[in-house]
C-alpha positions as a Markdown table, in Angstrom:
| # | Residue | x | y | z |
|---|---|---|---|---|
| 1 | Unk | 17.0 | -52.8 | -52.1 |
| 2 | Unk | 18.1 | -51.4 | -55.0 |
| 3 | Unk | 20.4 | -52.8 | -57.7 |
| 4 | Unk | 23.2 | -51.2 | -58.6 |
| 5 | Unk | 24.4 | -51.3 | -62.7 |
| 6 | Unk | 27.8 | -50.3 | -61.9 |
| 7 | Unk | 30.4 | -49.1 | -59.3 |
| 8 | Unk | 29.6 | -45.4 | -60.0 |
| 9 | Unk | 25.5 | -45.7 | -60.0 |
| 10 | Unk | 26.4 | -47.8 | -56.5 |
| 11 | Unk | 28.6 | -44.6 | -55.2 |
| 12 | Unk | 25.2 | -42.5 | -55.6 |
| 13 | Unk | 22.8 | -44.7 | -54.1 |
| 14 | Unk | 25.1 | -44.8 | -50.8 |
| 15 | Unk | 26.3 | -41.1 | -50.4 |
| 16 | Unk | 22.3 | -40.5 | -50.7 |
| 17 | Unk | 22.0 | -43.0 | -47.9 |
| 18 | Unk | 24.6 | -42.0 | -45.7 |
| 19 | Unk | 23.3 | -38.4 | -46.2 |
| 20 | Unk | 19.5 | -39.2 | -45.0 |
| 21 | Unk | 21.0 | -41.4 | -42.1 |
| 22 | Unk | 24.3 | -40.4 | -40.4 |
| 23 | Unk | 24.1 | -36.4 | -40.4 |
| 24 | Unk | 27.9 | -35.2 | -40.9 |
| 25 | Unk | 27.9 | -33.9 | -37.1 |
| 26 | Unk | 25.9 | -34.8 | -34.2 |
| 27 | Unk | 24.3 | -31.6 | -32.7 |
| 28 | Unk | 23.9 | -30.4 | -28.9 |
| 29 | Unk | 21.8 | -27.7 | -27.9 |
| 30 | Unk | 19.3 | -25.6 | -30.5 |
| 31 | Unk | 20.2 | -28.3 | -33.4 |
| 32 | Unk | 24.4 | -26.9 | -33.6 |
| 33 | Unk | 23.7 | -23.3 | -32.7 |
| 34 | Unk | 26.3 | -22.9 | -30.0 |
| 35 | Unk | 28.3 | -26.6 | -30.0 |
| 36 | Unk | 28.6 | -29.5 | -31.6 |
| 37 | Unk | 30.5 | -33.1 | -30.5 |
| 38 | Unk | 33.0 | -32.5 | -33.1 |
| 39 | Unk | 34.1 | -28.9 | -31.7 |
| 40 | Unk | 37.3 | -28.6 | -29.4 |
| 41 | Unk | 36.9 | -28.4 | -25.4 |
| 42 | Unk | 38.3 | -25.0 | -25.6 |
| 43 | Unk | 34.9 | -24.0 | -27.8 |
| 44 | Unk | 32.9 | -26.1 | -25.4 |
| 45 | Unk | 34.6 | -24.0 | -22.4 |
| 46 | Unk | 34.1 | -20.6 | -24.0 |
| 47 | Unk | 30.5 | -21.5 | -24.5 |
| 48 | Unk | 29.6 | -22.3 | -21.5 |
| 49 | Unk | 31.4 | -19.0 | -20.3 |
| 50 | Unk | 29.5 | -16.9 | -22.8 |
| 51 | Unk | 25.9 | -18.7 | -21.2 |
| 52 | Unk | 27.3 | -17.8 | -18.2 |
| 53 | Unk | 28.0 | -13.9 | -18.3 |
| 54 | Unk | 24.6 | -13.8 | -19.4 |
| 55 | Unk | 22.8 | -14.9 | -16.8 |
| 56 | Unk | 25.4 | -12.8 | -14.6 |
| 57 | Unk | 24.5 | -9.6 | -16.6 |
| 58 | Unk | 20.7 | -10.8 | -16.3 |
| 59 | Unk | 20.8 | -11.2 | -12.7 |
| 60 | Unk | 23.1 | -7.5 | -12.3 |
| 61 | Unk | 19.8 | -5.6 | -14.1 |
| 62 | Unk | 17.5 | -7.4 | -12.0 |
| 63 | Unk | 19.4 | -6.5 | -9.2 |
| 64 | Unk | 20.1 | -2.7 | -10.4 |
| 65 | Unk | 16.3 | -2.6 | -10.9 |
| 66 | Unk | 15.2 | -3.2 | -7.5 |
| 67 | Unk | 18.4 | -0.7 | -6.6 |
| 68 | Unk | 16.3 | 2.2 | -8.0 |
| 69 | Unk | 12.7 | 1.5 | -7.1 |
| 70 | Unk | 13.9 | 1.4 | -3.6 |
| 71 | Unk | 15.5 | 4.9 | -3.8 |
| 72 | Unk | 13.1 | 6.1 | -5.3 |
| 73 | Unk | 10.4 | 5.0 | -2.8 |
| 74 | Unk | 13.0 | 5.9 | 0.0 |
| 75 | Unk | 13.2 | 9.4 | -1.8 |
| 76 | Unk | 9.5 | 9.9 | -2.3 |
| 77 | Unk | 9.4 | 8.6 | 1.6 |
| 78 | Unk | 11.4 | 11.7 | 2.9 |
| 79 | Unk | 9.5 | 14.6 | 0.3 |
| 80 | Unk | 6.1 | 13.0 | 1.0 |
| 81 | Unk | 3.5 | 14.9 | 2.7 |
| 82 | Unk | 3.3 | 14.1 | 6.3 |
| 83 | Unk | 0.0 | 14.8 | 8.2 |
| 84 | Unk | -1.5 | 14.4 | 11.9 |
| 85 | Unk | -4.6 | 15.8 | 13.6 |
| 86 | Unk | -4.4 | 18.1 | 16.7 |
| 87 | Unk | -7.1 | 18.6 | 18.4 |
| 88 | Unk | -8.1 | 21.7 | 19.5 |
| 89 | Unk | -11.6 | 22.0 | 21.4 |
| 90 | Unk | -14.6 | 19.9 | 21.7 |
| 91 | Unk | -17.9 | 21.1 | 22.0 |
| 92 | Unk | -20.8 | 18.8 | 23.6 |
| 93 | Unk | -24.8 | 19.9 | 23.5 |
| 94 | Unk | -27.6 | 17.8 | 25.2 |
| 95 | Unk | -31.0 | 17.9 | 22.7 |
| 96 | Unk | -34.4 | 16.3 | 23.1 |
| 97 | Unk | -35.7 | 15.5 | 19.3 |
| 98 | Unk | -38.7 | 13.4 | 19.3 |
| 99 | Unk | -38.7 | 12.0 | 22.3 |
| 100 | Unk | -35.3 | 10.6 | 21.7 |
| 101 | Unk | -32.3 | 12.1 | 23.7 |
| 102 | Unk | -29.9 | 13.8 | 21.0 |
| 103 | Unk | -26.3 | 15.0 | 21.4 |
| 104 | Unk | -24.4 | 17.0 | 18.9 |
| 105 | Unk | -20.5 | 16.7 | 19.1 |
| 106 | Unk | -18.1 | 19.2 | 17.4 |
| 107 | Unk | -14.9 | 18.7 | 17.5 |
| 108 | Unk | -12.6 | 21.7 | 16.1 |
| 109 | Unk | -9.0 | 20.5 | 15.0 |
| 110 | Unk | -6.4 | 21.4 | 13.4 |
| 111 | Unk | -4.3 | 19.3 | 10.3 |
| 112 | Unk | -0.9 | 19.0 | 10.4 |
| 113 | Unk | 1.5 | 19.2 | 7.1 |
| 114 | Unk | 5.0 | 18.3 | 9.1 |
| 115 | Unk | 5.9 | 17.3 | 5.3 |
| 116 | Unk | 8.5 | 18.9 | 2.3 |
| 117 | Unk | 5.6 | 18.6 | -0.1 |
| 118 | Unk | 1.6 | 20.3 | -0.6 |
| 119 | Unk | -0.8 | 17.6 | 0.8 |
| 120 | Unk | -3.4 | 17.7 | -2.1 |
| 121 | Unk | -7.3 | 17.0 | -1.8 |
| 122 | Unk | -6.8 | 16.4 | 2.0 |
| 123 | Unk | -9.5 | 14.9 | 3.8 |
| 124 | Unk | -10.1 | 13.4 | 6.8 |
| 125 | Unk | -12.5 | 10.4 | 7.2 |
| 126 | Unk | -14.0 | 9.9 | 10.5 |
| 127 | Unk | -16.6 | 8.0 | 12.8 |
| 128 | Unk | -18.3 | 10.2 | 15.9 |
| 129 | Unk | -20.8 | 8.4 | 18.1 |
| 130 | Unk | -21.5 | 6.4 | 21.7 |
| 131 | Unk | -19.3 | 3.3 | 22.7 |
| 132 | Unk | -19.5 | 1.7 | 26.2 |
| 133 | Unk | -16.1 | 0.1 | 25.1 |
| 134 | Unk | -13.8 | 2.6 | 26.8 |
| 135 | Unk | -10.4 | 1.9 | 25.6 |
| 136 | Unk | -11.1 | -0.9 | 22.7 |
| 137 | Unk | -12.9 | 0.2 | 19.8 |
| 138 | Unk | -14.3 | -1.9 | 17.2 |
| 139 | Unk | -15.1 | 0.6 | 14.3 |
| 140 | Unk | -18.3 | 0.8 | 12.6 |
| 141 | Unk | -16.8 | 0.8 | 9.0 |
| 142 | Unk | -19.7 | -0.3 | 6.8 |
| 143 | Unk | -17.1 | -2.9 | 5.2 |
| 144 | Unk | -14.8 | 0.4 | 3.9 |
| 145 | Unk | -12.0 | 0.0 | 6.0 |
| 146 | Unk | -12.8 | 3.5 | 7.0 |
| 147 | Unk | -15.3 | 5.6 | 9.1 |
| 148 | Unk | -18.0 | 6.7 | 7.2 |
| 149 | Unk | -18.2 | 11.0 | 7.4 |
| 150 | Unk | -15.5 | 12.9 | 5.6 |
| 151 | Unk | -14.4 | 16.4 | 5.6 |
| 152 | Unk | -12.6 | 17.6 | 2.6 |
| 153 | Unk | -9.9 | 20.3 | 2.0 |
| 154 | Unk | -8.1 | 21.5 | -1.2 |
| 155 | Unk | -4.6 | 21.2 | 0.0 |
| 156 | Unk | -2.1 | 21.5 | 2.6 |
| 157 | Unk | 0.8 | 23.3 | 2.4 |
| 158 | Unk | 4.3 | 22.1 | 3.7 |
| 159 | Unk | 4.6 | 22.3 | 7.1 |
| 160 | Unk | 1.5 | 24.5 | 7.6 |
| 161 | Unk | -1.9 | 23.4 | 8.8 |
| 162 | Unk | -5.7 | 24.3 | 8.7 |
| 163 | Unk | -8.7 | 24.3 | 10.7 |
| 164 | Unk | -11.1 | 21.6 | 10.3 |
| 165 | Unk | -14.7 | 21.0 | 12.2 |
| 166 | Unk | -15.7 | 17.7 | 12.9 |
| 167 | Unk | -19.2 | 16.9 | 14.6 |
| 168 | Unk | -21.8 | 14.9 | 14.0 |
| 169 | Unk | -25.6 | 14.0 | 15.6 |
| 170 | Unk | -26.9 | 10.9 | 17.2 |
| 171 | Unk | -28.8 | 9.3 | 19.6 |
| 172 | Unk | -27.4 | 8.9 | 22.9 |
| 173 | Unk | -27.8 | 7.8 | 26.5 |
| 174 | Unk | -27.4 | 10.6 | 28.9 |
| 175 | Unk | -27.2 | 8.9 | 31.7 |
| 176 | Unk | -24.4 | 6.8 | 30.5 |
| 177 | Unk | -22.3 | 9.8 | 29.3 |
| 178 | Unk | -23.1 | 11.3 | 32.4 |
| 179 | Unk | -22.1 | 8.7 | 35.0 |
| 180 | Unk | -19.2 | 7.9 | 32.5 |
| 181 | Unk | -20.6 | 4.4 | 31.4 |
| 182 | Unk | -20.2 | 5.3 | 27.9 |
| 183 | Unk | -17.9 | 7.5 | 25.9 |
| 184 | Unk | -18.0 | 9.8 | 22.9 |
| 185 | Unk | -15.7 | 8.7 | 21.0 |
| 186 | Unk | -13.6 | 9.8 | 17.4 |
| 187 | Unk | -12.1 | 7.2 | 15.0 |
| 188 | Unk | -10.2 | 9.3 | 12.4 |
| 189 | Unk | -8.1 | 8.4 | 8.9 |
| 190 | Unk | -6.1 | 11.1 | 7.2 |
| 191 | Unk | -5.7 | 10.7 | 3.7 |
| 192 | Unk | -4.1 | 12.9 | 1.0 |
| 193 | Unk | -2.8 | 12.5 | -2.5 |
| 194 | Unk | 0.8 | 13.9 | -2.7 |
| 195 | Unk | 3.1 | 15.6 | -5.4 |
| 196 | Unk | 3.9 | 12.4 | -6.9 |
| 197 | Unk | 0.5 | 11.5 | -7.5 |
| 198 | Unk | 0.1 | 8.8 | -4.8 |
| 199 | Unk | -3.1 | 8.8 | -2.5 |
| 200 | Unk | -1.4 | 8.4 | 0.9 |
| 201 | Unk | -3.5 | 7.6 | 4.3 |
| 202 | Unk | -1.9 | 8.3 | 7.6 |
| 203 | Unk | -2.8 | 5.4 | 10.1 |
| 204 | Unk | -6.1 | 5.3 | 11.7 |
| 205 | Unk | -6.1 | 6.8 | 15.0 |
| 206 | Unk | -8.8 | 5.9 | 17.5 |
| 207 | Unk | -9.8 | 7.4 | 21.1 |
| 208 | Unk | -12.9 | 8.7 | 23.1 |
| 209 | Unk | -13.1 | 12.0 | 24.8 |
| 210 | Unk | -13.1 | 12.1 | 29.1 |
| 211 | Unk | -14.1 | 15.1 | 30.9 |
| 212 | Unk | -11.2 | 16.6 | 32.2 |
| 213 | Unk | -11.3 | 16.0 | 36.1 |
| 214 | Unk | -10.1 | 19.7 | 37.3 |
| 215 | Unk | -12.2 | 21.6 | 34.5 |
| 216 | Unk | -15.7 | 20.9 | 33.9 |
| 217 | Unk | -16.9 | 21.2 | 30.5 |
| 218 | Unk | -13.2 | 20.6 | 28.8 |
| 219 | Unk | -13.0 | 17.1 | 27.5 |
| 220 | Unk | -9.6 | 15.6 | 26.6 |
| 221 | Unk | -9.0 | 12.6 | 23.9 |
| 222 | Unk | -8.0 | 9.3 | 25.3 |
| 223 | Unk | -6.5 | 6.8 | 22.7 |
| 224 | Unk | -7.8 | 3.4 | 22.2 |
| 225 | Unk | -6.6 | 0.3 | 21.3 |
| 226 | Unk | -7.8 | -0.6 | 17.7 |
| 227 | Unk | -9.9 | -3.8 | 17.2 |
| 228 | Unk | -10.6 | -4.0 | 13.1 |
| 229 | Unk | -9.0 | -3.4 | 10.0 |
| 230 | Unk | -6.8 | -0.8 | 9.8 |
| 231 | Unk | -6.6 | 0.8 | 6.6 |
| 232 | Unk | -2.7 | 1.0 | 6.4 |
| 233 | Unk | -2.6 | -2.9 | 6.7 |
């Protein structure tokens, strides 16, 4: 400890004690940046208030945020191109190629714009071939999520359409088709990029084709039930 000479070298020595040791004011919170013991329960009260109408006007722009993303997304919803396929004839020919009984399917259809805005770089993605399922389909998707041909178009306008051919060759069981065993059927995807820039696929619609019963020759499309990933999901 050290000595001390006189009253006035002894004054020293303990203000530069006290100093080190017993800070003037305890602090609270961010070492005395908002409160301190020694302030009045009216500052205490107004900081407390102050912490929180911040977290209030935090939680408002958070809130406001996810105000306009949904009305936007509602707003891009009801501008958005809408698309659907119709149908329009389906052509079926019988082949023999290399000993192996061939069909060739065309289907000619017609895309839908029922939308307020161009469909751009339409295209539809689709799947034509035999299935003894009937009215379940489990797509052949190579993994995609989608059928494996595609047909592309430049753009759709609003509430217009165009002409598209579908078809496709493959091996297939005559007898089958004929006796109504086995199906042709169509798995389709429409997808489009709209005015806002977002690629958009309708949902996958599924079906086989049935001859009609009063007009041989004319086929009609059946829907399925979907078993598989659909690409909307």
């Amino acid at each position: 400890m050290a000595k001390c000479n006189h009253n006035g070298q002894c004054d020293r020595y303990a203000a530069q004690y006290e100093s080190k040791n017993f800070p003037s004011s305890w602090w609270w919170l961010w070492d005395g940046q908002i409160v301190s013991a020694s302030d009045t329960l009216a500052q205490w009260i107004m900081a407390v208030f102050t912490i929180a109408v911040a977290l209030l006007v935090w939680r408002t722009l958070i809130t406001t945020q996810q105000m306009v993303l949904e009305t936007r997304e509602i707003g891009q919803a009801q501008v958005r191109a809408h698309m659907y396929l119709e149908i329009v004839d389906v052509l079926v020919n019988a082949k023999l190629v290399g000993g192996d009984d061939h069909i060739k399917v065309c289907v000619k259809c017609k895309v839908h714009n029922t939308g307020n805005s161009p469909a751009n770089r339409m295209s539809v993605l689709y799947e034509i071939d035999q299935t003894n399922l009937g009215d379940v389909v489990a797509l052949n998707t190579g993994g995609t999520g989608l059928p494996l041909s595609q047909h592309s178009m430049a753009s759709v306008a609003p509430n217009g359409h165009v002409f598209v051919g579908l078809e496709n060759t493959f091996v297939a069981d005559l007898n089958a088709l004929s006796s109504g065993a086995a199906f042709v059927s169509l798995n389709y995807v429409i997808k489009c990029t709209d005015i806002f820039g977002i690629e958009v696929h309708e949902p996958l619609v599924a079906g086989y084709f049935k001859e009609h019963p009063a007009n041989s020759g004319k086929y009609v499309f059946a829907h399925s039930r979907v078993v598989g990933k659909n690409p909307q999901s």
